[in-house]
FIMAR-797697 format. One line per 4 residues: number of its first residue (from 0); their letters; for each residue x, y, z of N, C-alpha, C. Coordinates in steps of 0.05 Angstrom, whole numbers, plus 5000, padded with zeros to 4 digits. Layout:
residues N
NUM = A = X,Y,Z,X,Y,Z,X,Y,Z | ...
end
This chain:
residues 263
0 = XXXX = 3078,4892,7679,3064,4884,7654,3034,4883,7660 | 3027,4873,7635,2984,4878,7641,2979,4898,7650 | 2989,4932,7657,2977,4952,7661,2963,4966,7654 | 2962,4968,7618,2942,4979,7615,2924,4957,7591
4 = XXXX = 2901,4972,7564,2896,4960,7554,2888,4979,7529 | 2876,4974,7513,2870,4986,7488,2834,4986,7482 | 2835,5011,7477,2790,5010,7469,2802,4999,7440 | 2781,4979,7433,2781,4970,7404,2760,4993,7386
8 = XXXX = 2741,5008,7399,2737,5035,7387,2751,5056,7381 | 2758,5071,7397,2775,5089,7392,2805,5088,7394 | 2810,5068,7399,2840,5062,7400,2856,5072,7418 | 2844,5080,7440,2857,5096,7464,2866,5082,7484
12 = XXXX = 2889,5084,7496,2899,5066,7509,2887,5077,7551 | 2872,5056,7558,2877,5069,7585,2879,5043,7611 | 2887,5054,7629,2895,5046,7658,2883,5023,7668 | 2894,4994,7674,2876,4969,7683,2880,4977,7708
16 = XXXX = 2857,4957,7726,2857,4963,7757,2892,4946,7765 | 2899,4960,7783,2923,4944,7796,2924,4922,7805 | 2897,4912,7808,2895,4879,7818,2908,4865,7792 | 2901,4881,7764,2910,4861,7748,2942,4864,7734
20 = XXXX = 2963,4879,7748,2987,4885,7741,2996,4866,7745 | 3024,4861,7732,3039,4835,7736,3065,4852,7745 | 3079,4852,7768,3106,4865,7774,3124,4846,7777 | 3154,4848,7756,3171,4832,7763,3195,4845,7771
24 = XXXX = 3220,4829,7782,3235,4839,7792,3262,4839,7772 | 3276,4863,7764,3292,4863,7747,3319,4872,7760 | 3329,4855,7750,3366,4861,7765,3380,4890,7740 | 3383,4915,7770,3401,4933,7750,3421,4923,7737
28 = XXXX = 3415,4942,7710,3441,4951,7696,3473,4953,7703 | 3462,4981,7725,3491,4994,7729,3479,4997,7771 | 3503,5004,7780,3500,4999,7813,3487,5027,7812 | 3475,5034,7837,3454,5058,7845,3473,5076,7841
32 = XXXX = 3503,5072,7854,3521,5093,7866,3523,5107,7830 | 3534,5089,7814,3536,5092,7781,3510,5118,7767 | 3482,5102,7776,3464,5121,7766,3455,5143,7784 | 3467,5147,7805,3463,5172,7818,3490,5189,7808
36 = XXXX = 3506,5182,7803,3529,5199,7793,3517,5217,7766 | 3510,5187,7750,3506,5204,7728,3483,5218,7723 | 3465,5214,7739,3435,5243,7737,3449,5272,7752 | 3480,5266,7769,3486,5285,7782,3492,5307,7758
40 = XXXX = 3510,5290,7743,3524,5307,7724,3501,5314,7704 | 3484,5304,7692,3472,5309,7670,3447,5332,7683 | 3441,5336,7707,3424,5361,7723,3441,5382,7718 | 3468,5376,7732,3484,5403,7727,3496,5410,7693
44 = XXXX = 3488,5394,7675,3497,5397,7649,3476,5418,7643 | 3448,5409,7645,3426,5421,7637,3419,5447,7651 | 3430,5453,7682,3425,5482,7690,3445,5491,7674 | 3465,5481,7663,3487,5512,7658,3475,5513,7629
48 = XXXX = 3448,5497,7613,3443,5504,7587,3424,5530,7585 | 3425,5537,7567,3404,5558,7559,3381,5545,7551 | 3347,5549,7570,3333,5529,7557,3319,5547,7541 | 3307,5534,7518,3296,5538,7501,3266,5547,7505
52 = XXXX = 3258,5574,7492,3235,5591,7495,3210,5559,7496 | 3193,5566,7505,3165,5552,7507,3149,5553,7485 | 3150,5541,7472,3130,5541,7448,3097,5543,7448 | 3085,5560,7429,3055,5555,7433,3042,5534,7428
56 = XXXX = 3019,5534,7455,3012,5500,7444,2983,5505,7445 | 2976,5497,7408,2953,5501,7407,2926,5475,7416 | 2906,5487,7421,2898,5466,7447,2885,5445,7416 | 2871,5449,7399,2861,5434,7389,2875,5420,7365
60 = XXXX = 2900,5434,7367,2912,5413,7343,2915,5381,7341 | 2913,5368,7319,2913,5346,7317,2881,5329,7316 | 2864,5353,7332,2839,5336,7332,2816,5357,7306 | 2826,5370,7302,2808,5385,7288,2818,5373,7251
64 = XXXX = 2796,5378,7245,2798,5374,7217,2774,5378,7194 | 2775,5382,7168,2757,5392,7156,2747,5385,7134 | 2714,5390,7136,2709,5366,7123,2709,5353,7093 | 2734,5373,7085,2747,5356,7058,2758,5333,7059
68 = XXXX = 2774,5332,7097,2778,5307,7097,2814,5313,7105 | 2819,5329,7110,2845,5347,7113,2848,5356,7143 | 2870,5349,7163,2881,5368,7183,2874,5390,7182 | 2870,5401,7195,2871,5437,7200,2895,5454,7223
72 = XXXX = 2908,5469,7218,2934,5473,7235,2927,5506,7242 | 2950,5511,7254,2944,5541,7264,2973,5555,7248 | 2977,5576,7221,3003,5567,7216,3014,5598,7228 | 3039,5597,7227,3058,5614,7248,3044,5647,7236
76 = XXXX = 3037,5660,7267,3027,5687,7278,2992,5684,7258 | 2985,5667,7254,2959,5670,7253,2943,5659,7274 | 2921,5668,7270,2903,5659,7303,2878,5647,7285 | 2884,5632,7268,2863,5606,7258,2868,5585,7255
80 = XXXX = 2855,5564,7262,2857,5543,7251,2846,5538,7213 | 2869,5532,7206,2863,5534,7161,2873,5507,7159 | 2854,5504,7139,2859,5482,7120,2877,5486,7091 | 2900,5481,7099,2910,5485,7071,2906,5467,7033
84 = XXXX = 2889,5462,7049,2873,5443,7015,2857,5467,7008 | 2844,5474,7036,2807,5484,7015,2812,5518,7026 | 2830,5510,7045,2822,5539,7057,2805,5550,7074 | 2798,5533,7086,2757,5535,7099,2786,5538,7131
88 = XXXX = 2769,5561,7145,2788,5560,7172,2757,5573,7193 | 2775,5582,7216,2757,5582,7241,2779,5596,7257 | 2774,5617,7275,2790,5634,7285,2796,5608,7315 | 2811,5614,7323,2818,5601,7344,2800,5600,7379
92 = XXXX = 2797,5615,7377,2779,5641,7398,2753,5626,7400 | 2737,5630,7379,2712,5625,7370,2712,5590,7372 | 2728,5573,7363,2732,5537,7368,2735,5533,7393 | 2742,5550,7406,2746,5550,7443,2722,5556,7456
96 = XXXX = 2708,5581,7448,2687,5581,7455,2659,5568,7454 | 2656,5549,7432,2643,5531,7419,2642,5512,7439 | 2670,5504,7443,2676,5472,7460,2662,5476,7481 | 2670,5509,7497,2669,5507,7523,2634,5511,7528
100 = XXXX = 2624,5517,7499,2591,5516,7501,2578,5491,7505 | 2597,5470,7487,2585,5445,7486,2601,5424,7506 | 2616,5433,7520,2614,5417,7545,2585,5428,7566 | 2580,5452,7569,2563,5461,7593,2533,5437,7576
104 = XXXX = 2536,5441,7557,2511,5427,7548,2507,5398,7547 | 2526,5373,7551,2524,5365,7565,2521,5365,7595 | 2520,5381,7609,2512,5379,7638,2494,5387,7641 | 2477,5393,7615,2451,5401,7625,2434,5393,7597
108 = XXXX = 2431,5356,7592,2428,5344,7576,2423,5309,7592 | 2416,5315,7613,2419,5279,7626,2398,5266,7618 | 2373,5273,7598,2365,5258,7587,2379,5234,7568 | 2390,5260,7550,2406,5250,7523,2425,5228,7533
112 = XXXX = 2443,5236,7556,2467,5216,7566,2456,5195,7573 | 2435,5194,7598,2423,5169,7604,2414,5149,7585 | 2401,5165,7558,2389,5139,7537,2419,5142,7528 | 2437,5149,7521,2462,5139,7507,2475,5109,7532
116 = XXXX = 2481,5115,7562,2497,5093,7575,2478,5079,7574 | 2441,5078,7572,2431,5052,7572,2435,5034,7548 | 2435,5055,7525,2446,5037,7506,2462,5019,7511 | 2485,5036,7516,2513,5016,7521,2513,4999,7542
120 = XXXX = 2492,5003,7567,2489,4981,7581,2479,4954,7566 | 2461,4956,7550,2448,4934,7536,2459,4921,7523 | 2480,4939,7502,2505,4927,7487,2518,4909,7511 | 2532,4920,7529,2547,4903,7548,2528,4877,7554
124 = XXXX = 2500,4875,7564,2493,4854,7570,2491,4831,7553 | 2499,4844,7525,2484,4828,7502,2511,4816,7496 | 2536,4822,7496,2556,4816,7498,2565,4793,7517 | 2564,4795,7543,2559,4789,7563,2543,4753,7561
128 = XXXX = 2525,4755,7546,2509,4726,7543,2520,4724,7523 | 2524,4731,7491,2548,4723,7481,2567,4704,7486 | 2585,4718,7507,2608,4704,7515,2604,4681,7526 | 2579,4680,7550,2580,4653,7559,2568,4633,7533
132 = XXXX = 2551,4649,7518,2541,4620,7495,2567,4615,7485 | 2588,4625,7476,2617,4618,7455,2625,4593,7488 | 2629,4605,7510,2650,4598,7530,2624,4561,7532 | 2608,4552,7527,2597,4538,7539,2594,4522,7505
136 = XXXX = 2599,4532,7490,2603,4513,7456,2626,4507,7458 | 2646,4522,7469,2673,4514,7465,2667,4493,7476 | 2669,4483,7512,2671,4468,7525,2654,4438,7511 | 2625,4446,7495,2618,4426,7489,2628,4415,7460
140 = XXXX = 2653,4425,7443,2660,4428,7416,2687,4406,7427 | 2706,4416,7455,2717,4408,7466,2714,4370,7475 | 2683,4369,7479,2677,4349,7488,2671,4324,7467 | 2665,4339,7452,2664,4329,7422,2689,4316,7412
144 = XXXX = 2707,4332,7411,2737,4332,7403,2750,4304,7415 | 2743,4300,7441,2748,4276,7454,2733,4253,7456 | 2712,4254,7454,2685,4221,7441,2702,4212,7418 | 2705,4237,7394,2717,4229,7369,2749,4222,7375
148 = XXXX = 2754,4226,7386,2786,4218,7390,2786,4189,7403 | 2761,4180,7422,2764,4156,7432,2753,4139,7423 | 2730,4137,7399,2735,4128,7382,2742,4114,7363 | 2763,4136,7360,2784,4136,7337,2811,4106,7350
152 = XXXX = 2809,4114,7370,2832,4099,7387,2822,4064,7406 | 2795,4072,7395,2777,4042,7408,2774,4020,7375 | 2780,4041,7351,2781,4028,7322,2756,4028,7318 | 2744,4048,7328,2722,4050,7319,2705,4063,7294
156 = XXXX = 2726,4081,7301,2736,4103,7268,2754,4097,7246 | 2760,4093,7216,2781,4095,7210,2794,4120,7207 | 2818,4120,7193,2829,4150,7190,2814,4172,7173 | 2801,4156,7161,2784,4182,7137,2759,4190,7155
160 = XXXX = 2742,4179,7173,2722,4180,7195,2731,4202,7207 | 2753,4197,7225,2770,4205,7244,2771,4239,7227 | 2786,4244,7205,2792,4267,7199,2755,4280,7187 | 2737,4273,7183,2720,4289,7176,2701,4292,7197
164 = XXXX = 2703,4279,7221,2698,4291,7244,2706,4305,7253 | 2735,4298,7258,2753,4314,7275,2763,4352,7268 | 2761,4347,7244,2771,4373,7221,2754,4396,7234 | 2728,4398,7224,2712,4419,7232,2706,4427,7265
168 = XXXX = 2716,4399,7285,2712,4405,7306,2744,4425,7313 | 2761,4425,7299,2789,4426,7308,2785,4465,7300 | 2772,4471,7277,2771,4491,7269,2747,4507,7285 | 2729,4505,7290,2703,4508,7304,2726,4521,7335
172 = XXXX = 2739,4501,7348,2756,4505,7366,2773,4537,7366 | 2790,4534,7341,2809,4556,7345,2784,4579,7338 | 2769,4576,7325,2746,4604,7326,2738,4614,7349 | 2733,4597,7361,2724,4602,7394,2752,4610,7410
176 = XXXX = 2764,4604,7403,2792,4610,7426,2795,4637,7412 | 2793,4643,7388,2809,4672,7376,2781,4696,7386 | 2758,4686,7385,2735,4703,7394,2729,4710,7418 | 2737,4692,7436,2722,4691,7467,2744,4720,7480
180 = XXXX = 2768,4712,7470,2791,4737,7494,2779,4769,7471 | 2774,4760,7453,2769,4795,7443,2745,4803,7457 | 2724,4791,7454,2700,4792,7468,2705,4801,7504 | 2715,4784,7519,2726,4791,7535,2746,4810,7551
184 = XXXX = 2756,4824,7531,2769,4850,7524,2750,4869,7522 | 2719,4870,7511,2713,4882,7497,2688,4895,7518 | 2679,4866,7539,2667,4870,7561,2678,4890,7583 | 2713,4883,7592,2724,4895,7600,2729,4931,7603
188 = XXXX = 2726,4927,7576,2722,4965,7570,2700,4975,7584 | 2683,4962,7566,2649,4967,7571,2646,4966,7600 | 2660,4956,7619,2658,4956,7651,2675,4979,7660 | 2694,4981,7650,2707,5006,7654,2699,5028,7659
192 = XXXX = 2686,5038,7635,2662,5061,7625,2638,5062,7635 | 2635,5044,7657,2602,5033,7659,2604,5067,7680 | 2594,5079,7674,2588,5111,7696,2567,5117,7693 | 2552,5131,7703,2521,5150,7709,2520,5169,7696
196 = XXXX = 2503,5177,7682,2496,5201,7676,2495,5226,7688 | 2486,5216,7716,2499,5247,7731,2529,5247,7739 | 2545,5230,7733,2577,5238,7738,2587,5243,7713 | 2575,5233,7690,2576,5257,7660,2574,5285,7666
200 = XXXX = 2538,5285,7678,2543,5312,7672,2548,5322,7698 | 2557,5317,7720,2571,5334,7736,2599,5334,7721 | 2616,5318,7707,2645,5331,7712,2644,5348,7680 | 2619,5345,7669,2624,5362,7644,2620,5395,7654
204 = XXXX = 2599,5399,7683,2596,5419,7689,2620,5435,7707 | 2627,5419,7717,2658,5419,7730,2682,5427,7707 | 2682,5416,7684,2702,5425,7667,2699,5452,7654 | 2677,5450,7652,2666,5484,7631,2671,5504,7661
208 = XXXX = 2658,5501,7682,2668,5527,7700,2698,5533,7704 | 2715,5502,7700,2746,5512,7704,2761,5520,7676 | 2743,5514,7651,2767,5511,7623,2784,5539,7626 | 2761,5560,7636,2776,5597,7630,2803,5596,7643
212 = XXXX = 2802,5579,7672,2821,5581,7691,2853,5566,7677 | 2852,5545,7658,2870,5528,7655,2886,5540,7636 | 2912,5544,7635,2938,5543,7618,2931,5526,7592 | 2950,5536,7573,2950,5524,7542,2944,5491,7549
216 = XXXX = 2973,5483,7570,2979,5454,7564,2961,5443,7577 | 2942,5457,7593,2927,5436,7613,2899,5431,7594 | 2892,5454,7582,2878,5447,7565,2882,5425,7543 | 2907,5432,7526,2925,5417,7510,2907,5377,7522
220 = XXXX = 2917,5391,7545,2907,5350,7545,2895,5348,7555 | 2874,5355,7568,2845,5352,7564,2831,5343,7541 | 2829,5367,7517,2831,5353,7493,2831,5325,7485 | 2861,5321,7489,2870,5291,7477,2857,5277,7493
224 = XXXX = 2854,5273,7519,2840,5252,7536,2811,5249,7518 | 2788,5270,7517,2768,5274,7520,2748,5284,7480 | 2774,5281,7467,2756,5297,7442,2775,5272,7428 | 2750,5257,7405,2765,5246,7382,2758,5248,7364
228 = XXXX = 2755,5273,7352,2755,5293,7337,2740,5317,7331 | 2733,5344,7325,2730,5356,7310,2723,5367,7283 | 2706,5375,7276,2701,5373,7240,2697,5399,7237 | 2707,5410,7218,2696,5444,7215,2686,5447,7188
232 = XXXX = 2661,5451,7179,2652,5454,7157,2641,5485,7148 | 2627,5469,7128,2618,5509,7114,2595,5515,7136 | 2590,5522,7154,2578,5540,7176,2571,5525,7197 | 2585,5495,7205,2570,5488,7225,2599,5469,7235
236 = XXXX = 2597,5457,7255,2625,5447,7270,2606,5421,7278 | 2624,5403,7275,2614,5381,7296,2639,5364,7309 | 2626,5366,7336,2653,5352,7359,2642,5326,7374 | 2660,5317,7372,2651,5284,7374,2675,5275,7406
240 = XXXX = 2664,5270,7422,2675,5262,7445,2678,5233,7461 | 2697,5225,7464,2701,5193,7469,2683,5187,7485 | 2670,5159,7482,2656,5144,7504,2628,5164,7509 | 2626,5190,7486,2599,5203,7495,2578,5205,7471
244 = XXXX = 2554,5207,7478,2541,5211,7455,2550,5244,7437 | 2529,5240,7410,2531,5276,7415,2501,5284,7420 | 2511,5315,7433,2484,5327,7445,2464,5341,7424 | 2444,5342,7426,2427,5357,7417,2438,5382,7396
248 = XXXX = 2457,5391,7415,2468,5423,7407,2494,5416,7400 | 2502,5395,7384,2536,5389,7383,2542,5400,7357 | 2533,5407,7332,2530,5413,7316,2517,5445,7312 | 2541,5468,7314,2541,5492,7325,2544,5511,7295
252 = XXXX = 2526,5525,7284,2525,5549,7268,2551,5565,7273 | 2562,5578,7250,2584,5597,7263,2590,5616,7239 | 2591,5642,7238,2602,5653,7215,2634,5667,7213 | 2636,5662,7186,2660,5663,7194,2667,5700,7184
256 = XXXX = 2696,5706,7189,2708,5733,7185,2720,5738,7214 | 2731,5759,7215,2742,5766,7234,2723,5777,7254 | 2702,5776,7259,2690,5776,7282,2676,5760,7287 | 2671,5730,7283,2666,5708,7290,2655,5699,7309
260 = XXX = 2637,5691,7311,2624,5686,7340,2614,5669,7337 | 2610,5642,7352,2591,5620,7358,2560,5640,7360 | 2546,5624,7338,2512,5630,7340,2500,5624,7364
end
């Protein structure tokens, strides 16, 4: 348990350090001898099947879309990505070659990156004092909570005293308890992500020399890790990449027809 966690940005789920796993110990189901039998039989079920042809897997589906506001798909033996609302499409070929333009350009953009993580450094610090001002009201909201409670119990208060003290401190309380773990969540990311600008643009330059080399699926998830979303409009594309700014050049000219080429 506690393995992984969630960006409250993009909603992407990724990997906590292992210091913070919780491993417990769970008594099997069925005895080993039981589940080794049965993966025996169900391996040999599956060699004597006929497996099923490999499907094409298009690398950008799911992230592309257009800017009517519509998915864009690739539909069977065509080689575009179409919008079936508007119709506005982009050959497949040409969205590949785009990406693999605008990754190289981050790696040769470490101005742009550097003022983007300082940003987010600053966010983090500002967060950061944040938390301790909430974590150090609680404690004194806390301390409050108990003067008025003793008080209350020395007869010093009556009951109507007692509740219009006590009320707003009680509520003040759960605000701080529901704020401090999001916040702290939120730091957590932001530490996560904390990277250099030259390990941006080294692994962006590292990805564009290998993308030619990679298979459908390896690309396939690349993608998903690294793009959250795509936009394809009337002559210009914009690609938006997690945890990155966009570059200078992210917003790419293109005409369309069957000979298509990134400008």
């Amino acid at each position: 348990m506690n393995y992984t966690s969630r960006n409250g940005q993009s909603g992407r789920w990724f990997l906590k350090p292992e210091s913070d796993w919780v491993i417990g110990q769970v008594e099997p189901v069925v005895t080993a001898e039981v589940w080794d039998e049965c993966n025996r039989i169900l391996d040999q079920t599956y060699s004597l099947q006929r497996r099923p042809t490999k499907q094409a897997v298009h690398v950008f589906a799911g992230v592309t879309e257009c800017t009517c506001g519509n998915k864009m798909y690739v539909p069977s033996n065509s080689p575009k990505y179409v919008c079936k609302a508007c119709r506005n499409k982009i050959a497949m070929v040409d969205l590949e070659a785009i990406f693999c333009n605008e990754i190289k350009d981050y790696a040769f953009a470490p101005a742009e990156i550097a003022a983007y993580l300082k940003k987010a450094d600053d966010g983090l610090a500002e967060k950061e004092h944040l938390l301790a001002v909430q974590q150090a009201e609680l404690q004194t909201v806390q301390r409050e909570i108990k003067r008025v409670y003793q008080l209350y119990q020395e007869s010093k208060l009556d009951t109507d005293g007692f509740g219009r003290f006590y009320k707003p401190l009680e509520e003040r309380t759960k605000q701080l308890e529901d704020a401090i773990p999001r916040l702290e969540a939120e730091i957590d990311v932001g530490r996560v992500q904390n990277i250099s600008a030259e390990e941006v643009a080294g692994e962006a330059l590292k990805l564009a020399e290998h993308w030619p080399k990679l298979d459908s699926e390896e690309k396939r998830t690349i993608v998903e890790s690294i793009v959250e979303k795509i936009v394809i409009g009337k002559g210009e594309i914009s690609i938006s990449l997690c945890y990155l700014p966009p570059c200078k050049e992210m917003a790419k000219g293109w005409r369309k027809g069957r000979d298509s080429n990134p400008r």
